[in-house]
N, C-alpha and C positions, 0 to 999 in steps of 0.2 A: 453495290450496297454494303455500308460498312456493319460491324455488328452493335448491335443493342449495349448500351451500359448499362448493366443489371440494376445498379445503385438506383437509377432514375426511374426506375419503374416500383421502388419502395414506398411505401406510405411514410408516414411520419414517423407515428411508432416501431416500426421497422426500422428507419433509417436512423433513430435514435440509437436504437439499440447494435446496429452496423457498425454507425460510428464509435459507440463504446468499447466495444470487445475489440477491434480492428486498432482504437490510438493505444488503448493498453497491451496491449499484446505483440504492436508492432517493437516498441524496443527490442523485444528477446528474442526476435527474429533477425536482427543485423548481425555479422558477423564479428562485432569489435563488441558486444554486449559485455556490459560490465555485471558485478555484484551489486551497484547501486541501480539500474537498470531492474535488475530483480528485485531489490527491495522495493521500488517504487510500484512495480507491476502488483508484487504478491501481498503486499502490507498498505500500499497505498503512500510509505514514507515519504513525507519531501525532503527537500536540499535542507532544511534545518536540522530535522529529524537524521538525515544521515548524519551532518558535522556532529551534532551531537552524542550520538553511534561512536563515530571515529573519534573522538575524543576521548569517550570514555575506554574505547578500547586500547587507546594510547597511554591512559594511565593505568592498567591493569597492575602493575607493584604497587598502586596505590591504597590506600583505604578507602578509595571513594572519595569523588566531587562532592563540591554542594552546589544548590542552583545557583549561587551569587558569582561563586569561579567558573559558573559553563557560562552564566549571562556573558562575564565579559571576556570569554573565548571566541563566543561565536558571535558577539555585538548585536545581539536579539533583546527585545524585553525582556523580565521573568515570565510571565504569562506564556507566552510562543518556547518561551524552554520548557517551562513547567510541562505544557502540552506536549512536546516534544518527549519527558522523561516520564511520565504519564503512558503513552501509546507505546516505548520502548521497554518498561517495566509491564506494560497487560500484554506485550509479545511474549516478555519470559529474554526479551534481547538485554535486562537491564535488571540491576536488584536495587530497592529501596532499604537502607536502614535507619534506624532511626539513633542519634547521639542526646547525651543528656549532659548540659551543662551545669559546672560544678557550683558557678551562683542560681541553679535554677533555669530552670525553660529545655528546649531542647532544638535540636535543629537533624535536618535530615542529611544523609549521604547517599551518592548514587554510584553504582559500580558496574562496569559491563558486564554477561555472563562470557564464561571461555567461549572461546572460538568453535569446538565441539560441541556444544549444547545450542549456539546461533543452528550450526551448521543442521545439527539434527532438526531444528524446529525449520528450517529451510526444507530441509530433503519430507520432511511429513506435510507440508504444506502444499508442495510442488504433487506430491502424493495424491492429496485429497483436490487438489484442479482435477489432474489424469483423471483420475476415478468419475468426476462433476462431467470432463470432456466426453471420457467414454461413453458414460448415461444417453448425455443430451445425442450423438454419436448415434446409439440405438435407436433411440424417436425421431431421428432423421424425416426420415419419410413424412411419417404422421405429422410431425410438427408442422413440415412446409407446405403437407396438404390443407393442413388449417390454418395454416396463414394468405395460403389461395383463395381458398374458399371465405375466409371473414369479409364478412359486409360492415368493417369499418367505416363509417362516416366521417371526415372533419368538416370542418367549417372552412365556408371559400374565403370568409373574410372578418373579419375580426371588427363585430360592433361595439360602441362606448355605453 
């Protein structure tokens, strides 16, 4: 008699949530894990969001991109940059400033934060998981008791 697959004995809701924590979390558990690896785990960044990451940290002597030179770095729209230098500026991974042109109007600049200040919003972040794992960690028991015990209902079949 072989043994039971835990997985298949999950409701829905359960097995949503198996799946979630288990595809995210499996990167940082391979031995070859990268720092993009961890950025996608802890910030949710994608592949545009890092090149744009890596770019700007590639120009650090610089004063700062604008959206038009990272557009056509990374061969994205503006929109998919903009959002990209948007979620890398509300990490604190990126600073906006703002330029004023001398006939009028003005245009923005984007510049990476140093490598120590990524580094530390990394190491407080990885912090505040530990801290969320521990919790959940303690309610161990209880939780799984009340996920035994719930009289979850779904539906056998899906009417129009």
């Amino acid at each position: 008699m072989g043994v039971a697959n835990p997985v298949q004995n999950l409701n829905y809701l359960e097995l949503f949530f198996y799946n979630v924590i288990v595809s995210s979390l499996t990167p940082l558990t391979r031995i070859n894990c990268s720092c993009e690896d961890l950025f996608t785990c802890l910030y949710n960044l994608s592949s545009s969001d890092i090149l744009v990451l890596a770019i700007l940290l590639r120009a650090k002597d610089q004063e700062g991109l604008t959206l038009e030179f990272l557009r056509k770095q990374v061969n994205r729209d503006k929109g998919t940059v903009f959002r990209s230098l948007q979620k890398l500026v509300g990490l604190g991974f990126s600073t906006k400033h703002t330029r004023t042109l001398k006939q009028g109007g003005y245009y923005h600049v984007y510049a990476a934060a140093d490598v120590n200040t990524i580094e530390k919003k990394v190491n407080q972040r990885i912090m505040e998981i530990e801290s969320s794992l521990n919790r959940i960690k303690r309610k161990f028991r209880a939780d799984i008791k009340k996920i035994v015990l719930a009289k979850l209902v779904l539906p056998t079949s899906v009417s129009d």
